[in-house]
C-alpha positions in Angstrom: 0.0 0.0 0.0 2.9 2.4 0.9 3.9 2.0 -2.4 0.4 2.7 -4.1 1.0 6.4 -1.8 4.2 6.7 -3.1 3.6 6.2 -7.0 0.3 8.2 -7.2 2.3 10.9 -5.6 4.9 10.7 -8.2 2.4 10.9 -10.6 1.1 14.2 -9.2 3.8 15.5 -9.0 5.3 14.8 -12.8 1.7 15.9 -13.5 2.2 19.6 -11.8 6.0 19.5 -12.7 4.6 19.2 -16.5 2.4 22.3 -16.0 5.6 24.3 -14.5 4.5 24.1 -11.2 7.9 23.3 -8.9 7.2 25.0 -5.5 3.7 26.0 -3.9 4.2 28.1 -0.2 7.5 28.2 -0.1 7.7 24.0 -0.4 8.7 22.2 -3.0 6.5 19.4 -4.2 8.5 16.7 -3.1 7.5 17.9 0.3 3.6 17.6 0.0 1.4 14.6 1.1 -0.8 12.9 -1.4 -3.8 14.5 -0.2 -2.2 17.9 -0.4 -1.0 16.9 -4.0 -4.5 15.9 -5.3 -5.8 19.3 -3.6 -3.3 21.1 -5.8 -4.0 19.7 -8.7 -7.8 19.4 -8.7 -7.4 23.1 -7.8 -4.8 23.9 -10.9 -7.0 21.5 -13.6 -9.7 24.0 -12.5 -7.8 27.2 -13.3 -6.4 26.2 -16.1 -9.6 24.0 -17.8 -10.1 25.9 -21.1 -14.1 25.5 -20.2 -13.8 26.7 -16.5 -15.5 30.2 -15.7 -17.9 31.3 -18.5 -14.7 31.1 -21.0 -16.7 28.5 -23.4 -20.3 30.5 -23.2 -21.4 32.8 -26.0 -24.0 35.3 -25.1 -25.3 36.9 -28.3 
């Protein structure tokens, strides 16, 4: 199980490193637990979606 943790943090962290995301409060992301990882990245895919807001709606 420890190494479940491990690898879907890796993944999350390729994932933000991809996006040019290296260091969030001062910490790098090496430094974050897997919950705080997903949080992060739920929270940058949100952002960043090319649909989120009203960026995809046209009033006319």
């Amino acid at each position: 199980m420890k190494k479940d943790v491990e690898k879907k943090r890796q993944k999350l962290i390729n994932k933000l490193i991809f996006f040019r995301v290296y260091v969030k409060e001062d910490q790098q992301l090496y430094e974050f637990s897997l919950s705080k990882l997903e949080n992060e990245y739920k929270r940058f895919k949100f952002q960043n979606h090319p649909h989120g807001e009203f960026g995809s709606i046209q009033w006319r």
